[in-house]
C-alpha positions in Angstrom: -116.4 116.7 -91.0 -112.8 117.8 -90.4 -109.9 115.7 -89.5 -107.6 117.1 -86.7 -104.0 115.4 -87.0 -102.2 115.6 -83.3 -98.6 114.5 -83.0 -97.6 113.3 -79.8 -95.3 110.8 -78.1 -96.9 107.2 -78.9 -98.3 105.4 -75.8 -97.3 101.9 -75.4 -99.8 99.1 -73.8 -98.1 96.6 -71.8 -100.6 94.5 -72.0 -101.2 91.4 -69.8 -97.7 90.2 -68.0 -96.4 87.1 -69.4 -97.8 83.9 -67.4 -95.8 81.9 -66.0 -94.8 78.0 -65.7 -94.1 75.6 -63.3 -90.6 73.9 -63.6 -91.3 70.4 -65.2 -90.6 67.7 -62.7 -87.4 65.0 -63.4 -90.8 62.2 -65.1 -92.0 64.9 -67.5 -89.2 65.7 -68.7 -88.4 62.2 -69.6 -92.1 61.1 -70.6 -91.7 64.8 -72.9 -88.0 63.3 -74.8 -89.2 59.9 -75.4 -92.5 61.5 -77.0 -90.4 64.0 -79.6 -87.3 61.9 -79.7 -88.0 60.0 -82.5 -88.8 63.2 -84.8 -85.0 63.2 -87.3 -85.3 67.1 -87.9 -83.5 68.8 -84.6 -85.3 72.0 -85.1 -88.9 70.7 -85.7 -88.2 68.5 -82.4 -86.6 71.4 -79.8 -90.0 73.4 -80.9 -91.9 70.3 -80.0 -90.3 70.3 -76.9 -90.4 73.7 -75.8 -94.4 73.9 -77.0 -94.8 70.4 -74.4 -92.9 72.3 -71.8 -95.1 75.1 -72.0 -98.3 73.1 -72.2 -97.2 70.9 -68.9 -95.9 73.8 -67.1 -99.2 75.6 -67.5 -101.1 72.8 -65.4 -102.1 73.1 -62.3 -100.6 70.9 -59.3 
């Protein structure tokens, strides 16, 4: 067998588009604080937060 070697311009795949979430209403937002507010490292809880955002917004209504 022979290998042929072809250069062209490389094709890019979008992909899916990125979903997207529902605004969290004025209760999940609170209910979401209280549940990460007690966590002392600031970076450990604004990912906790933004990962419970993500996982609300993603529910259905």
């Amino acid at each position: 067998g022979r290998i042929r070697i072809v250069q062209k311009p490389v094709t890019v795949d979008k992909g899916r588009p990125k979903p997207s979430f529902r605004p969290l209403t004025a209760a999940e937002k609170v209910k979401l604080s209280g549940t990460v507010g007690m966590i002392e490292d600031d970076g450990l809880r604004a990912a906790l937060e933004r990962l419970g955002a993500t996982i609300l917004g993603q529910k259905k209504v």
